[in-house]
C-alpha positions as CSV (number, residue, x, y, z in Angstrom):
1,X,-1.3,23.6,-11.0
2,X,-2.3,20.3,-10.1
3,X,0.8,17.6,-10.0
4,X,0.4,14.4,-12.3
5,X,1.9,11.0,-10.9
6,X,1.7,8.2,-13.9
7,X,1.8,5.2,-12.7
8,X,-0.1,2.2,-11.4
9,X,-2.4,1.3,-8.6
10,X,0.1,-2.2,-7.8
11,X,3.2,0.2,-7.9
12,X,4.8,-0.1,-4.4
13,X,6.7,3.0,-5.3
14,X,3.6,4.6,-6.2
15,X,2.0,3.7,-3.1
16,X,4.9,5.3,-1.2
17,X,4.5,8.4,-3.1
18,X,1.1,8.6,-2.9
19,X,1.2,8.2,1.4
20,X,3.7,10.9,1.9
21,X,2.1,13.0,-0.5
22,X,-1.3,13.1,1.9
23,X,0.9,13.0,4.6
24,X,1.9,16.6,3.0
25,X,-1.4,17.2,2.0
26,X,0.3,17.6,-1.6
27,X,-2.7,17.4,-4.7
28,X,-2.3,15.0,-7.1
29,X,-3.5,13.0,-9.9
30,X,-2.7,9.7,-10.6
31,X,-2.8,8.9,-14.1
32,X,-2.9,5.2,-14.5
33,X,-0.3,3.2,-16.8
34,X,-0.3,0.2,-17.8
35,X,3.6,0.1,-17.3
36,X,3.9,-3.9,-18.3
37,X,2.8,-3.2,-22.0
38,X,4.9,-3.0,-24.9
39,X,3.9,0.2,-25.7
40,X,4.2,1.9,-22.2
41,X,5.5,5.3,-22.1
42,X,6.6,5.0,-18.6
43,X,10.2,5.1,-18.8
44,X,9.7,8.8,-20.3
45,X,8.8,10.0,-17.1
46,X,10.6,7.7,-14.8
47,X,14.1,8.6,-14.9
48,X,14.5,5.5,-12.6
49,X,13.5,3.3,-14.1
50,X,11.8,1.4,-10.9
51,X,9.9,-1.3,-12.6
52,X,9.7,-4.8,-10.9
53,X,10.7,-7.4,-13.6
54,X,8.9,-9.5,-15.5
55,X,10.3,-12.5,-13.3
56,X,9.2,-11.4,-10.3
57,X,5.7,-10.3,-10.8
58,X,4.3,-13.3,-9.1
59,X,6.2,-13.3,-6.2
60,X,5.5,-9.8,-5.7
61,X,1.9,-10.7,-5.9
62,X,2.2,-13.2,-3.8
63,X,4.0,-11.0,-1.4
64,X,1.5,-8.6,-1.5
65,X,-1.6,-11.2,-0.5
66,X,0.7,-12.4,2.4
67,X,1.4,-8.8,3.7
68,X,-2.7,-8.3,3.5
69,X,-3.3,-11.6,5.7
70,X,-0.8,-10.4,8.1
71,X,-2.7,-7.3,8.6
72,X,-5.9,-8.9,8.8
73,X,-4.3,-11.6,11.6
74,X,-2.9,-8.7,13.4
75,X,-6.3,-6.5,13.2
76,X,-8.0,-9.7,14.7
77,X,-5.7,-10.4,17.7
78,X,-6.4,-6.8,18.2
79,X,-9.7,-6.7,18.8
80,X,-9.6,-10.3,20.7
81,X,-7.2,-8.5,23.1
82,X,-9.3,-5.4,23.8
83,X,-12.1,-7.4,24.1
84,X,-10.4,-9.4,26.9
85,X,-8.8,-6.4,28.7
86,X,-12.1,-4.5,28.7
87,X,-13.5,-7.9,30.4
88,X,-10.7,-7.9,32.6
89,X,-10.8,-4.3,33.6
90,X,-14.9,-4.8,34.6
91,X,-13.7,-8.1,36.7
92,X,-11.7,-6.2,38.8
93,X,-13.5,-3.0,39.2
94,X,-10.6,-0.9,36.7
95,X,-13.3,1.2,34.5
């Protein structure tokens, strides 16, 4: 029997979940939730309770956009830098 997880894709807890799960190689559906309306049933099968509040939404957002530039700075120096050593390595005769 496949495993449910109800949630939502901006859930940083659901993300978590979600990576070790593949990591386990684990099946699993994600049923989406729209766990910032009224009506959301979340809390019936989140014993936790983990929900960001309503106050911090936008930072977290923000948060999010600024850990996705950082990636894409660090992806770029990357690639700068192997493209340099790979120069470097045919100047002095290394491969």
């Amino acid at each position: 029997m496949m495993k449910l997880m109800i949630g939502s894709h901006i859930s940083p807890f659901v993300r978590k979940v979600r990576i070790v799960m593949a990591e386990k190689k684990i099946d699993c559906e994600l049923v989406l939730e729209n766990v910032w309306a009224s009506d959301t049933k979340i809390h019936d099968f989140n014993p936790l309770g983990k929900l960001l509040p309503q106050e911090r939404r936008e930072r977290t957002e923000v948060k999010c956009w600024e850990a996705l530039a950082d990636g894409m700075l660090d992806a770029a120096v990357l690639i700068r830098l192997e493209g340099t050593m790979r120069e470097w390595r045919i100047a002095v005769n290394l491969g």
